[in-house]
VMD Tcl script that builds the backbone (N, CA, C; Angstrom):
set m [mol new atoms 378]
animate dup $m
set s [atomselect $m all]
$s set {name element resname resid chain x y z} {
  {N N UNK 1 A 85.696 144.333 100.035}
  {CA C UNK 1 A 85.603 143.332 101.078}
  {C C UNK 1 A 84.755 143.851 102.227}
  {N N UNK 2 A 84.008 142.736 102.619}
  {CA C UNK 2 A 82.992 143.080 103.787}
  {C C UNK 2 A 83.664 142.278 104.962}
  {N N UNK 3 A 83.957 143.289 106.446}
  {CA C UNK 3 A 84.362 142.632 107.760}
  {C C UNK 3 A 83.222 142.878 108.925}
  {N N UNK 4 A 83.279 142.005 109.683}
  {CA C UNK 4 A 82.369 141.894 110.503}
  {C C UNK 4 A 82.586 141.484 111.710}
  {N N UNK 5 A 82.562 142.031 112.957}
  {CA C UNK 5 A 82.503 141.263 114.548}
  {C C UNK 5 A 81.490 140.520 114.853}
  {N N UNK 6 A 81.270 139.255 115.817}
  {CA C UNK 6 A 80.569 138.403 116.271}
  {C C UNK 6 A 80.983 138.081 117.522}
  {N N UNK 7 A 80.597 137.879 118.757}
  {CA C UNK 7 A 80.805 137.998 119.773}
  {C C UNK 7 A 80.245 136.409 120.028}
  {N N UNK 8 A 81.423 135.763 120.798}
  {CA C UNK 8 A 81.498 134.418 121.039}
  {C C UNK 8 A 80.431 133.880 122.112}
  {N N UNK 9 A 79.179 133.031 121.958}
  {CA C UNK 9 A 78.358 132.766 123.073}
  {C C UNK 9 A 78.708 131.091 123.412}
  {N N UNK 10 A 79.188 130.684 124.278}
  {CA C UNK 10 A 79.574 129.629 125.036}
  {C C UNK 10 A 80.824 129.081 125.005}
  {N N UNK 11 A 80.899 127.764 124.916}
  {CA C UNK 11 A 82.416 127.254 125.461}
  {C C UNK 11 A 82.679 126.212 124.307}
  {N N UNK 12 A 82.167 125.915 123.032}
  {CA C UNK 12 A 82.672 124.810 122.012}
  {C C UNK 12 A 83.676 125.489 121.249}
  {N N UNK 13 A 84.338 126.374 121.457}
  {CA C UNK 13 A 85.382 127.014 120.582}
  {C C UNK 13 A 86.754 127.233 121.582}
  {N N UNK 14 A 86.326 126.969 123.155}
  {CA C UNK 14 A 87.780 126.937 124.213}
  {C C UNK 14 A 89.060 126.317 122.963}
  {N N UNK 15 A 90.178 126.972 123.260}
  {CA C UNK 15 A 90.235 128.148 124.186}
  {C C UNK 15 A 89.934 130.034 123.846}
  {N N UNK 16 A 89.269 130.032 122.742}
  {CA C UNK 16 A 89.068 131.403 122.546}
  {C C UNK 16 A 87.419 131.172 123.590}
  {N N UNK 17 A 87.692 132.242 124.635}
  {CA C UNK 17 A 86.607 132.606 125.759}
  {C C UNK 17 A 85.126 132.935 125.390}
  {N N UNK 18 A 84.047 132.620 125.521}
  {CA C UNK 18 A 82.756 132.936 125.594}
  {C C UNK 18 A 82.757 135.050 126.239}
  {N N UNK 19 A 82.466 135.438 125.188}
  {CA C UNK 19 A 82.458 136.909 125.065}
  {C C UNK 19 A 83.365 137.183 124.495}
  {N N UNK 20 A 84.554 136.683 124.103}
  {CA C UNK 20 A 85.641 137.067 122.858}
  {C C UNK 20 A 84.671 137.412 121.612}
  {N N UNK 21 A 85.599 138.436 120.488}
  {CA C UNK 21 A 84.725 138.677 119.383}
  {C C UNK 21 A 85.546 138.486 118.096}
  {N N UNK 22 A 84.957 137.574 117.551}
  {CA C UNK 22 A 85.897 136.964 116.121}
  {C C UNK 22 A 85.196 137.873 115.113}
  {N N UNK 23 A 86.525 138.039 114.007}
  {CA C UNK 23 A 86.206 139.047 112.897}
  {C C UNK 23 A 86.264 138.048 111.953}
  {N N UNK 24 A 85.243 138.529 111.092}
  {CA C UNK 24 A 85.153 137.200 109.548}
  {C C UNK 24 A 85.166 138.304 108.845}
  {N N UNK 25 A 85.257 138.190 107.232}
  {CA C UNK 25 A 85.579 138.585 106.059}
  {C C UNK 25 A 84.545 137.917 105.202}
  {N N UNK 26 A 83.294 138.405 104.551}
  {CA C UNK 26 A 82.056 137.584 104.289}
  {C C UNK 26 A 82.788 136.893 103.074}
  {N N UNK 27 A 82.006 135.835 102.503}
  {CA C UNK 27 A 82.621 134.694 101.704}
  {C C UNK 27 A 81.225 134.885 100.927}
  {N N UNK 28 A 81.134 135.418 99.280}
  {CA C UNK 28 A 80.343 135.096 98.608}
  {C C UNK 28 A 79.886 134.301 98.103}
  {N N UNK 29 A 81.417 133.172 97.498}
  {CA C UNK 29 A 81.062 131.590 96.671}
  {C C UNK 29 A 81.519 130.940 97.547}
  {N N UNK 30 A 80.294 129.889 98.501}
  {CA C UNK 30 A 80.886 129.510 99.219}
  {C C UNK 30 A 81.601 127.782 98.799}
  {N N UNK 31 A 81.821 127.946 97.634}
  {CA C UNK 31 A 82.572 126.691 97.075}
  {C C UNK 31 A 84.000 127.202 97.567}
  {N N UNK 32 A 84.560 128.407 97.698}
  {CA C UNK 32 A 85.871 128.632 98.182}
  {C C UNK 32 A 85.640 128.485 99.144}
  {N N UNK 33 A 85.254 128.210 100.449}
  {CA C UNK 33 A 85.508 128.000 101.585}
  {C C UNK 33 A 86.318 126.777 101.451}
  {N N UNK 34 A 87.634 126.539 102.591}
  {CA C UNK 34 A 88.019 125.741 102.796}
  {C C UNK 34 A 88.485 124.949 103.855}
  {N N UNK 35 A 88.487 123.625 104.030}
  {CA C UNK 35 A 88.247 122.578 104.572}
  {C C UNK 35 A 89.550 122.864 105.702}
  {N N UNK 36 A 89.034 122.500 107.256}
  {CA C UNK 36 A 89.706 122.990 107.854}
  {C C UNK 36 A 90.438 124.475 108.799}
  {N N UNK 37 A 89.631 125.461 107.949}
  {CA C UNK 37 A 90.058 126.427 108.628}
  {C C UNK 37 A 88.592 126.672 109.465}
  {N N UNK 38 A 88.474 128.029 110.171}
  {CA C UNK 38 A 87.678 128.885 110.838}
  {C C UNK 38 A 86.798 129.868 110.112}
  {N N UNK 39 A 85.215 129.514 110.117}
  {CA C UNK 39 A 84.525 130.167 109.513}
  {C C UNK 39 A 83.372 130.647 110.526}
  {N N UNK 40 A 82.388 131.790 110.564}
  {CA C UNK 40 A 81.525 132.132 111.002}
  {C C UNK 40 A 79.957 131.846 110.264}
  {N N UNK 41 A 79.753 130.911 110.733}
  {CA C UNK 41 A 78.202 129.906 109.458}
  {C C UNK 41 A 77.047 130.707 110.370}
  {N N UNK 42 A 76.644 131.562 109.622}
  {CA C UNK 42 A 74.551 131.919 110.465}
  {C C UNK 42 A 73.854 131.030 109.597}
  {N N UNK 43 A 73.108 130.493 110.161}
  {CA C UNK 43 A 71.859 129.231 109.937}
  {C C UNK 43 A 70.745 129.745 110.657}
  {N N UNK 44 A 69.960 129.736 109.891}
  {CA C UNK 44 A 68.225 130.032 110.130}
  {C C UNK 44 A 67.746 129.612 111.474}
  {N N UNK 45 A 68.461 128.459 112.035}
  {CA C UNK 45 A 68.553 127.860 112.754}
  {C C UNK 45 A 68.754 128.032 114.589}
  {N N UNK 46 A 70.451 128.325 114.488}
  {CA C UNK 46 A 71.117 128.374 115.543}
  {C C UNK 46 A 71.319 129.917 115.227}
  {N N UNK 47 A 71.575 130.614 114.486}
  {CA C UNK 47 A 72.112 132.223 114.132}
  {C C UNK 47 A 73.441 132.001 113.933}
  {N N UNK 48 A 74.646 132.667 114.519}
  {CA C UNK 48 A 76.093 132.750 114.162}
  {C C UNK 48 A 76.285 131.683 114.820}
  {N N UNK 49 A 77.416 130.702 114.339}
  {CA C UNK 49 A 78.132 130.073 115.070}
  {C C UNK 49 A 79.499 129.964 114.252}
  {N N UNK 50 A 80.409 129.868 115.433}
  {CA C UNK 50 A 82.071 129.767 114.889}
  {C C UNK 50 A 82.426 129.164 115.003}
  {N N UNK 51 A 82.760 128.104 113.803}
  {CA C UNK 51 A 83.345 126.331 114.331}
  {C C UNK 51 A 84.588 126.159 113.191}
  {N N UNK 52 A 85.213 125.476 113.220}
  {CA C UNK 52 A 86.140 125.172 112.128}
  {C C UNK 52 A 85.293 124.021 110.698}
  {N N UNK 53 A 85.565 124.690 109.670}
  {CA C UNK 53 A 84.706 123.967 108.574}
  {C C UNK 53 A 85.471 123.228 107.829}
  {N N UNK 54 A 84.546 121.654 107.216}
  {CA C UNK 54 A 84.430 120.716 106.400}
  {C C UNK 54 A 83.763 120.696 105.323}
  {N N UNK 55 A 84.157 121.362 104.206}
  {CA C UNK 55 A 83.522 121.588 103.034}
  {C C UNK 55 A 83.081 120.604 102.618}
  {N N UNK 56 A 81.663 120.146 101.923}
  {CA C UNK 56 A 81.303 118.753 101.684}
  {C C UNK 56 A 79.709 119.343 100.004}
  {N N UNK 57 A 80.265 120.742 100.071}
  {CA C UNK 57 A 78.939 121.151 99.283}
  {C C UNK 57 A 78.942 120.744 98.088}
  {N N UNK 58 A 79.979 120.035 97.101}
  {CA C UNK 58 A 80.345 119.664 96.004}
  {C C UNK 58 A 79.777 117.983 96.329}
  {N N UNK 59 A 80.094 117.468 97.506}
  {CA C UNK 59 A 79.700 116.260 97.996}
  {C C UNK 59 A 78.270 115.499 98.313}
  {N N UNK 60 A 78.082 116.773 99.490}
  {CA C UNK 60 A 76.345 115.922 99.414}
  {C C UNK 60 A 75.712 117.608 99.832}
  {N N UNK 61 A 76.328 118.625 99.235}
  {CA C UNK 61 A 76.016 119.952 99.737}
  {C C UNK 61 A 75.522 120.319 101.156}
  {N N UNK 62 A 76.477 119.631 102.240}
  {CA C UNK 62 A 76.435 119.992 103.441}
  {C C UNK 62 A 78.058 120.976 103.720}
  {N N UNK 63 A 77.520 121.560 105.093}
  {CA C UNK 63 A 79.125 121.997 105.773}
  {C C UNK 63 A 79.261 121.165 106.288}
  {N N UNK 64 A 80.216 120.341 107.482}
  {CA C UNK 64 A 80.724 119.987 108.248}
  {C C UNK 64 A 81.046 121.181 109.549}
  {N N UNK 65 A 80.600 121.017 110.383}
  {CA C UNK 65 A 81.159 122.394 111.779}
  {C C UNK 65 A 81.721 121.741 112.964}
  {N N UNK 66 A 82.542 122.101 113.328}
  {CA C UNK 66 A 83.436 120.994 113.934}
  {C C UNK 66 A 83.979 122.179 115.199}
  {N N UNK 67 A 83.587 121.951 116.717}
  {CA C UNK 67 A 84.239 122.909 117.571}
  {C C UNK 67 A 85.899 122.541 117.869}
  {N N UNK 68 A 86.400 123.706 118.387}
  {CA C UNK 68 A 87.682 123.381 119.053}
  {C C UNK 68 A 87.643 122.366 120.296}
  {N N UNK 69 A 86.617 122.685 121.206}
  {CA C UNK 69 A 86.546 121.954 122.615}
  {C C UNK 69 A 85.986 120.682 122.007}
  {N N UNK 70 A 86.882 119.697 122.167}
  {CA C UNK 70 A 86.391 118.051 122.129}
  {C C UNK 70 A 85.470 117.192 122.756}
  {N N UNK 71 A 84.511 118.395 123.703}
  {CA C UNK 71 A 83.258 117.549 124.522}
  {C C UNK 71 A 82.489 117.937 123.394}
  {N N UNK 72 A 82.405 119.171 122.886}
  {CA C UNK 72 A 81.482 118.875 121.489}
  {C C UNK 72 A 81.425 118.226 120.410}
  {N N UNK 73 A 80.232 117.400 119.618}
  {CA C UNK 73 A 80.748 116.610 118.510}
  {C C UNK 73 A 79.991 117.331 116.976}
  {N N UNK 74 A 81.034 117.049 115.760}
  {CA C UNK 74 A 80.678 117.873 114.793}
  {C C UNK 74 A 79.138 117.528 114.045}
  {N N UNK 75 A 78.763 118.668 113.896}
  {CA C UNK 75 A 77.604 118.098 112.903}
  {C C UNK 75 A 77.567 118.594 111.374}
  {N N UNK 76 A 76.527 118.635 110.899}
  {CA C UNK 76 A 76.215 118.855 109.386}
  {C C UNK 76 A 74.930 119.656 109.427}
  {N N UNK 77 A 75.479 120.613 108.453}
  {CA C UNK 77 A 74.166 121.749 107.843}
  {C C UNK 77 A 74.186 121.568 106.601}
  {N N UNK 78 A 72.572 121.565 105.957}
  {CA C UNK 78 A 72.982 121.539 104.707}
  {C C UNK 78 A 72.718 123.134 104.411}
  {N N UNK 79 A 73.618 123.340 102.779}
  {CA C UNK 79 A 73.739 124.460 102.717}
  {C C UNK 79 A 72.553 125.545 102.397}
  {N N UNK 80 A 71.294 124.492 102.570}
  {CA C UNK 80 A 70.028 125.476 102.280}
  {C C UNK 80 A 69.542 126.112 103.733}
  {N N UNK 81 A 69.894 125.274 104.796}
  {CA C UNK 81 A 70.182 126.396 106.496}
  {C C UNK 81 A 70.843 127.619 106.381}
  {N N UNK 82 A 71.703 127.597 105.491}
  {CA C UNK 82 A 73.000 128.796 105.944}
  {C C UNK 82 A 72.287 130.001 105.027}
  {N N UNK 83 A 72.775 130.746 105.759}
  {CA C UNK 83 A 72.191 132.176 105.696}
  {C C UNK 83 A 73.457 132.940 104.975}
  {N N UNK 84 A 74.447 133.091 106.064}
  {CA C UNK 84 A 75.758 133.759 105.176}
  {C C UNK 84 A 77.416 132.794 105.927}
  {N N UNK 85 A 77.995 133.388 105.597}
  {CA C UNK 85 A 79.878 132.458 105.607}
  {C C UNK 85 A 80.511 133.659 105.600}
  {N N UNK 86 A 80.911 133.578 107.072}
  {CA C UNK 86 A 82.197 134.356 106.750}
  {C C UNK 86 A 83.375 133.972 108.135}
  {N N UNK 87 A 84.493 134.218 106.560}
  {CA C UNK 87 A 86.029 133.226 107.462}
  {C C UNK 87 A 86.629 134.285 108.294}
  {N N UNK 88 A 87.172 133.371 108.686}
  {CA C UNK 88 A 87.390 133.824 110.102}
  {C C UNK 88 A 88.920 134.667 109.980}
  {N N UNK 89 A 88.991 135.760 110.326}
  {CA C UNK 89 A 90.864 136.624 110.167}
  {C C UNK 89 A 91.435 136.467 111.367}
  {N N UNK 90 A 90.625 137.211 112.696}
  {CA C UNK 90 A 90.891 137.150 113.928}
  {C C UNK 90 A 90.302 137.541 114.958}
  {N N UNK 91 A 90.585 136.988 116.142}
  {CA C UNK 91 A 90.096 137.456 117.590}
  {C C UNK 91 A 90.193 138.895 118.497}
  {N N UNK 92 A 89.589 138.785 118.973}
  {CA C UNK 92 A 90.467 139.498 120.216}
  {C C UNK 92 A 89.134 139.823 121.779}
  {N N UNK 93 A 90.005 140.094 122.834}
  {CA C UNK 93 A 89.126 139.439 123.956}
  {C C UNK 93 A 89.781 140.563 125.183}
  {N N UNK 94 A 88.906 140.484 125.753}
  {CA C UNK 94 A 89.574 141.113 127.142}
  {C C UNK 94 A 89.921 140.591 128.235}
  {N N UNK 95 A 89.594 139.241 128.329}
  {CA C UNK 95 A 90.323 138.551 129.036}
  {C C UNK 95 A 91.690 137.136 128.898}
  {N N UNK 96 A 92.727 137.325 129.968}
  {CA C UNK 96 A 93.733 136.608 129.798}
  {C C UNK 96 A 93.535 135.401 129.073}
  {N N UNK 97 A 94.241 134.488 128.603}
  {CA C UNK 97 A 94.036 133.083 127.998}
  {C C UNK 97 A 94.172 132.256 129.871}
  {N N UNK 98 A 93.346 130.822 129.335}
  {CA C UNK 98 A 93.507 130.667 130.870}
  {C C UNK 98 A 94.915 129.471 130.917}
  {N N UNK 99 A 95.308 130.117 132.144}
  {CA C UNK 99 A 96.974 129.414 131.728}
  {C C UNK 99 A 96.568 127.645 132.743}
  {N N UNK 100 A 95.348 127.204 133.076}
  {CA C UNK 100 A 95.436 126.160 133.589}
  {C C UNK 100 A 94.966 125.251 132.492}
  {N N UNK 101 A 94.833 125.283 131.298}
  {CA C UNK 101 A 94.518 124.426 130.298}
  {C C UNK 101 A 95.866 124.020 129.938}
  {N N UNK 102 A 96.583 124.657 129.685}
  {CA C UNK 102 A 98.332 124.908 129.616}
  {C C UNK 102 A 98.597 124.136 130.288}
  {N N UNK 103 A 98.745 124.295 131.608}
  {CA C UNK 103 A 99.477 123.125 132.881}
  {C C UNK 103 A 98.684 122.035 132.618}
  {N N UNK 104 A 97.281 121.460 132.217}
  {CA C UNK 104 A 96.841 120.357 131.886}
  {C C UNK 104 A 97.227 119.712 130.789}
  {N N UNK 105 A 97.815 120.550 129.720}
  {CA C UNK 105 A 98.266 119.974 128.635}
  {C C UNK 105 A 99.862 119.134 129.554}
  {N N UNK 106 A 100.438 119.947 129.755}
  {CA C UNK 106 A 101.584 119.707 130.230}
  {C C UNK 106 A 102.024 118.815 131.411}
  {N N UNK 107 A 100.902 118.742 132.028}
  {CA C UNK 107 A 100.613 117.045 133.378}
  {C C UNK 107 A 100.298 116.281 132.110}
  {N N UNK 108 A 99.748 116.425 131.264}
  {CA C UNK 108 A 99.563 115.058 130.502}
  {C C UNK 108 A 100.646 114.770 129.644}
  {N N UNK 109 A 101.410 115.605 129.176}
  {CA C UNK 109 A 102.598 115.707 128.400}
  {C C UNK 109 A 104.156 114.578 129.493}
  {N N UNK 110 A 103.723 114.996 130.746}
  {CA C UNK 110 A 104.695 114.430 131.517}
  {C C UNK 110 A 104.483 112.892 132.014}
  {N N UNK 111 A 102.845 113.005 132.020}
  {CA C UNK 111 A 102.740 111.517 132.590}
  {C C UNK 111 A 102.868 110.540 131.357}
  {N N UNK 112 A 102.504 111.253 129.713}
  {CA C UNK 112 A 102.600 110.236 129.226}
  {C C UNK 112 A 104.160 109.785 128.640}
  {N N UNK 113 A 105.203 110.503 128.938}
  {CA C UNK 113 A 106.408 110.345 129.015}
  {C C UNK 113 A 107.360 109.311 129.917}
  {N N UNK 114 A 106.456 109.267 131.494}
  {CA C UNK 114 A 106.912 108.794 132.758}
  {C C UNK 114 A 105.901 107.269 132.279}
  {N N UNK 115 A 105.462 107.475 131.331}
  {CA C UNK 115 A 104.869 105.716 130.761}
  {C C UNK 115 A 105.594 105.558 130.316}
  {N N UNK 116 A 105.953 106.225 128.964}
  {CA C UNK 116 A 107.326 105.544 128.351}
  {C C UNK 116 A 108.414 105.108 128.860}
  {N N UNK 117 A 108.456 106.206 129.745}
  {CA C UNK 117 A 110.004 105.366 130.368}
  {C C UNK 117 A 109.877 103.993 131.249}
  {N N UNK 118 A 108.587 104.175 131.915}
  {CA C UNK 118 A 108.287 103.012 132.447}
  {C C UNK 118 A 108.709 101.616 131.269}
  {N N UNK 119 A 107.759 101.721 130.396}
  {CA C UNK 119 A 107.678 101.068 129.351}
  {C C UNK 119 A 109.202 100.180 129.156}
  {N N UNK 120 A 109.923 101.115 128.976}
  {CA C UNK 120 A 110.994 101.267 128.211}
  {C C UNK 120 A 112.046 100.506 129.429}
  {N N UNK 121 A 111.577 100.550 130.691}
  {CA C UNK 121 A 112.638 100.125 131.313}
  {C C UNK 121 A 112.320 98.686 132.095}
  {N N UNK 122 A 110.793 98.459 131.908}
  {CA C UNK 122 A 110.678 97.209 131.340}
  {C C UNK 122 A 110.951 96.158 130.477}
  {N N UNK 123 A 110.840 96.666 129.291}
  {CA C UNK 123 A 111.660 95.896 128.092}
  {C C UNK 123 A 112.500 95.668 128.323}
  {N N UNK 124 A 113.498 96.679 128.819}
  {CA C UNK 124 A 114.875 96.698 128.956}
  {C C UNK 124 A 115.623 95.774 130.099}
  {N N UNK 125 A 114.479 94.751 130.969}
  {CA C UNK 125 A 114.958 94.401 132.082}
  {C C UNK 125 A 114.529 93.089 131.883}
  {N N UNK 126 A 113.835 92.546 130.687}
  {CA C UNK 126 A 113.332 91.154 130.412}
  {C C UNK 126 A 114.530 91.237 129.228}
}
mol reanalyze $m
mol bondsrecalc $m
mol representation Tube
mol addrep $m
């Protein structure tokens, strides 16, 4: 088995940080790659990038690359761009996770609760 570091350049993979360094495990047939997890795709193209993959090479022989951060939208490589594949094991970073994405999850977790009840105590009063 071949392992490898890659060092994270920007923000479509939040919340793992821009300068974090993901370790992949190279992938020879890339018909085993599978749909959904975390892979490291170099393309002739862009060079490394780390997105979560949509296997489609049996389909119309594209990937699918799909970031974590939802301002980015997924695209398609076909597999004659890609250079090499390798999945993803794990991270690691030197800086903290940022705990205000957390409290944003969690203001939204509350307000959309304080709808329901709204909701709910509407119904309940007709």
């Amino acid at each position: 088995r071949k392992y490898r570091a890659f060092q994270i350049d920007g923000d479509s993979m939040l919340p793992i940080k821009q300068g974090s360094y993901v370790i992949g495990e190279y992938v020879l047939n890339w018909e085993d790659i599978k749909s959904g997890q975390g892979y490291i795709v170099i393309t002739q193209e862009e060079g490394a990038v780390f997105k979560i993959v949509q296997n489609n090479i049996n389909k119309n022989r594209r990937l699918q690359l799909i970031s974590l951060n939802p301002l980015y939208k997924p695209y398609e490589v076909g597999i004659g761009e890609v250079k090499e594949v390798w999945k993803f094991i794990n991270y690691f970073s030197n800086e903290l996770p940022d705990v205000q994405a957390g409290e944003e999850n969690n203001i939204m977790h509350r307000l959309l609760s304080l709808e329901n009840e709204i909701k709910s105590l509407r119904n309940s009063s007709n």
